[in-house]
C-alpha positions in Angstrom: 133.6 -57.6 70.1 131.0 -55.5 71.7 131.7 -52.5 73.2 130.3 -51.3 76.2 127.4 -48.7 76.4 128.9 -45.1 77.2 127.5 -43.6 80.3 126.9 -40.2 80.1 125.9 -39.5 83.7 128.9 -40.9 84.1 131.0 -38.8 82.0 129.3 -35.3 82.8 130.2 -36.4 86.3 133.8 -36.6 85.2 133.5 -33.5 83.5 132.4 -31.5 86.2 134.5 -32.8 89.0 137.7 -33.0 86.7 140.6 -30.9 89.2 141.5 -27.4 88.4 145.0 -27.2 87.6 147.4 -24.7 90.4 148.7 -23.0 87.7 145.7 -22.1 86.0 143.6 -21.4 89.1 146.7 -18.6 89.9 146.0 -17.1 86.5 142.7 -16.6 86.9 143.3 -15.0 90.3 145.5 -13.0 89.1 143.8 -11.5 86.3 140.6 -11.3 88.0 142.6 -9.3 90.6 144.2 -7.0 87.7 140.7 -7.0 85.8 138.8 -5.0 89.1 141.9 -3.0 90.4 141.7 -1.7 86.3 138.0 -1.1 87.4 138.8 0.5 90.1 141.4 2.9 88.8 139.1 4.0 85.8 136.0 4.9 88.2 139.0 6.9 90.2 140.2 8.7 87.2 136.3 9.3 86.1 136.9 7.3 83.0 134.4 4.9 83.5 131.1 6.5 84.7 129.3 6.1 87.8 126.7 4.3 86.1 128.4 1.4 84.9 130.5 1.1 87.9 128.6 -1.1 89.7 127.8 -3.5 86.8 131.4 -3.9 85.9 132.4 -4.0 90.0 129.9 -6.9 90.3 131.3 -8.8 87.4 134.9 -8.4 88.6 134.3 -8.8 92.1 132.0 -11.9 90.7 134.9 -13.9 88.6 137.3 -13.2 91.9 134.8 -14.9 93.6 134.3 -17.8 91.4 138.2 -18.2 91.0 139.0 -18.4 94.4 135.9 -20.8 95.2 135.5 -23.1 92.4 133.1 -25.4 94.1 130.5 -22.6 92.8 131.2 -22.9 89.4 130.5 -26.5 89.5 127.6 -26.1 91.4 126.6 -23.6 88.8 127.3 -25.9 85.5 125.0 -28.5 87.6 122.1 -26.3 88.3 122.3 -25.3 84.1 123.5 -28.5 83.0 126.1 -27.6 81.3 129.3 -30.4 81.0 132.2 -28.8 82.0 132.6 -25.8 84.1 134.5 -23.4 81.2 131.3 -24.0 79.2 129.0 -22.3 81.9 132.1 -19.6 81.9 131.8 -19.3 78.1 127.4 -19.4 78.3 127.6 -16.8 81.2 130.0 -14.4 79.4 128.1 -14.7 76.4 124.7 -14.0 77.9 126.4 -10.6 79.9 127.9 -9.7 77.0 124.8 -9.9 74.1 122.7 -7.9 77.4 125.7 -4.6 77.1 125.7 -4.9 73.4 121.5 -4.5 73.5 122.1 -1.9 76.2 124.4 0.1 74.4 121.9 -0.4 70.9 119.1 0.9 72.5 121.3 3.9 74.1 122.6 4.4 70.4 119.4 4.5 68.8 118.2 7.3 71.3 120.8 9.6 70.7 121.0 9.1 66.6 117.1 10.1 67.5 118.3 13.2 69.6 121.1 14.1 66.7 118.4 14.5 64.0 116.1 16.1 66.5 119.1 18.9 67.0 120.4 18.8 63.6 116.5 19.9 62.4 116.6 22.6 65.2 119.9 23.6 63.8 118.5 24.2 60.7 115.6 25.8 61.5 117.6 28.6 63.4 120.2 29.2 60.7 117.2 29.6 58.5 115.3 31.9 60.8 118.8 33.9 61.3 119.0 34.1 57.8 115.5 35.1 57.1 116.4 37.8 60.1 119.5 39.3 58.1 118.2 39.4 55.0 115.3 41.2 56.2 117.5 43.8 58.2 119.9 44.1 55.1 116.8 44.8 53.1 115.3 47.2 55.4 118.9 49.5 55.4 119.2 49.0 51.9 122.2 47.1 51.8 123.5 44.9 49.5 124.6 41.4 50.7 127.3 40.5 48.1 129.7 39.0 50.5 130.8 35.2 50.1 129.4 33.4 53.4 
């Protein structure tokens, strides 16, 4: 009892061309759909700034595109190599979203840099200020007894 040799050309190939199912192609329309309208209406309301709109218009406009034609995404999980075509989905979505989270570290490390820069400044003034009213309450003779 010898079982035949797998092939895996021929399995990927199965993989891949396996048919989307109606039900879940409309889903995936349809949230796509809601996904950039909810774009659309945070650029509107100025919730979303102008420079992320593009990024995030792209990306909706992107998975609406790759809903309605899904002859793309298979095309696509060939030219990577992946198996099936919610793999490349998953690879894709994990490669966008590791590029915003390094975006938004290296924007977060340049403001905690700009906080300390403004919280030294801060105290530099309040010190000069206080150097300044000490030296005025001095130079009327005036004593500064009052709880601050």
């Amino acid at each position: 009892m010898n079982a035949p040799p797998i092939d895996v050309d021929l399995l990927r190939r199965l993989a891949i061309e396996q048919p989307e199912s109606p039900a879940t192609r409309v889903l995936a329309i349809a949230l796509c759909s809601a996904f950039l309208v909810a774009v659309l209406v945070l650029v509107r309301r100025g919730r979303l700034r102008e420079e992320y709109t593009p990024i995030w218009t792209v990306v909706a406009v992107g998975t609406l595109m790759l809903s309605l034609w899904f002859d793309a995404l298979r095309l696509l999980t060939r030219a990577v190599g992946a198996w099936t075509p919610s793999s490349t989905l998953f690879f894709f979505g994990l490669v966008f979203l590791l590029t915003v989270c390094l975006n938004y570290a290296v924007r977060l490390s340049g403001l905690s840099l700009q906080v300390k820069l403004l919280a030294q400044e801060v105290a530099l003034l309040r010190q000069k200020l206080a150097t300044a009213a000490s030296q005025g309450d001095a130079a009327a003779g005036v004593d500064d007894t009052r709880p601050r």
